[in-house]
Structure formats: C-alpha cells, structure tokens
N, C-alpha and C positions, 0 to 999 in steps of 0.2 A: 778639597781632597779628604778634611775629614769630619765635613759636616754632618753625613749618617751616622757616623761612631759619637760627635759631640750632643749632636740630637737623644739618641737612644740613653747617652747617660745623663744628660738631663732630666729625660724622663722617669731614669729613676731615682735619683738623688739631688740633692740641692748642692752646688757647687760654685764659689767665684772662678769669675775668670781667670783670674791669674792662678788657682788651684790647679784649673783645668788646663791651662798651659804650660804650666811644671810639669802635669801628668803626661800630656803628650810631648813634651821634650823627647821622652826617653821611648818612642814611638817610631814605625820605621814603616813606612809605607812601601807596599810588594804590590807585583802583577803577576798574577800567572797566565799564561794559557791556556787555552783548552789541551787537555792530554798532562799538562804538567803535572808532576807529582808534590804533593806540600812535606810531607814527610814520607818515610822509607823502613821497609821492615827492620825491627830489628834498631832503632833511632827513637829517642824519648823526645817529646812533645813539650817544647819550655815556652810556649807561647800561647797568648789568646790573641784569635783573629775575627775580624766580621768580614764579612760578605756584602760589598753594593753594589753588585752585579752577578746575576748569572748562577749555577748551583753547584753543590760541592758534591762527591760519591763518594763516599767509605766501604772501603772493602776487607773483612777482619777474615780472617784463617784459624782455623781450628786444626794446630796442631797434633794432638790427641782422635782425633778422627780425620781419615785419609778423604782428600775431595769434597771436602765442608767447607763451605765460605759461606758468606753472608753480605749484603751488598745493599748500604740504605742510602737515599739522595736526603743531604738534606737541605734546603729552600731557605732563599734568605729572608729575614721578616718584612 
C-alpha cells in the first residue's frame, strides 16, 4: 500500500526503518474516484498526498476577475 511513497522517500533521504515506520504510523491511506473532490472551495489544505495511480485536476478561480479559471492536470511521477 505504501511502497511508492516508501520508495520516493528513500530516494531522497537516508532513513531507518523503524524511522520510517513511526513516520508512517501517523499516515492514512485514501481512495478516491474518479469525479471525487479532494478538497472544496473555500477549506485549507492540511495534508500532503501522492498519487499511484491515475491523475489529479486542479481547478483555481479568480475571484477578482469574472469567468477566469484556470485548470492544470497534474501526472503522477
């Protein structure tokens, strides 16, 4: 389950195992589906997430200008 997130931070730092499994104690593995929403306008963002599967859409609103958005995919590594 979280041997792409274990992988990726090995890569970039040196870490024992049992470092690395204290850090993911406090780790909570999610599913979404397709269409679901991860967060919600207007809702602060208190997590970091990776991706092993599939791609994410961000979609930002420009309050200050009527009919502005902006809409970037971003691809997992």
């Amino acid at each position: 389950m979280y041997s792409m997130v274990i992988n990726y931070i090995r890569q970039r730092i040196e870490i024992s195992d049992e470092e690395l499994e204290e850090g993911l104690r406090y780790s909570v593995f999610k599913k979404y589906t397709k269409g679901k929403y991860i967060i919600r306008i207007g809702e602060y963002c208190r997590f970091i997430g990776f991706i092993n599967k599939g791609l994410m859409v961000t979609t930002t609103i420009d309050i200050h200008q009527p009919f502005s958005t902006s809409k970037k995919a971003i691809f997992p590594f």
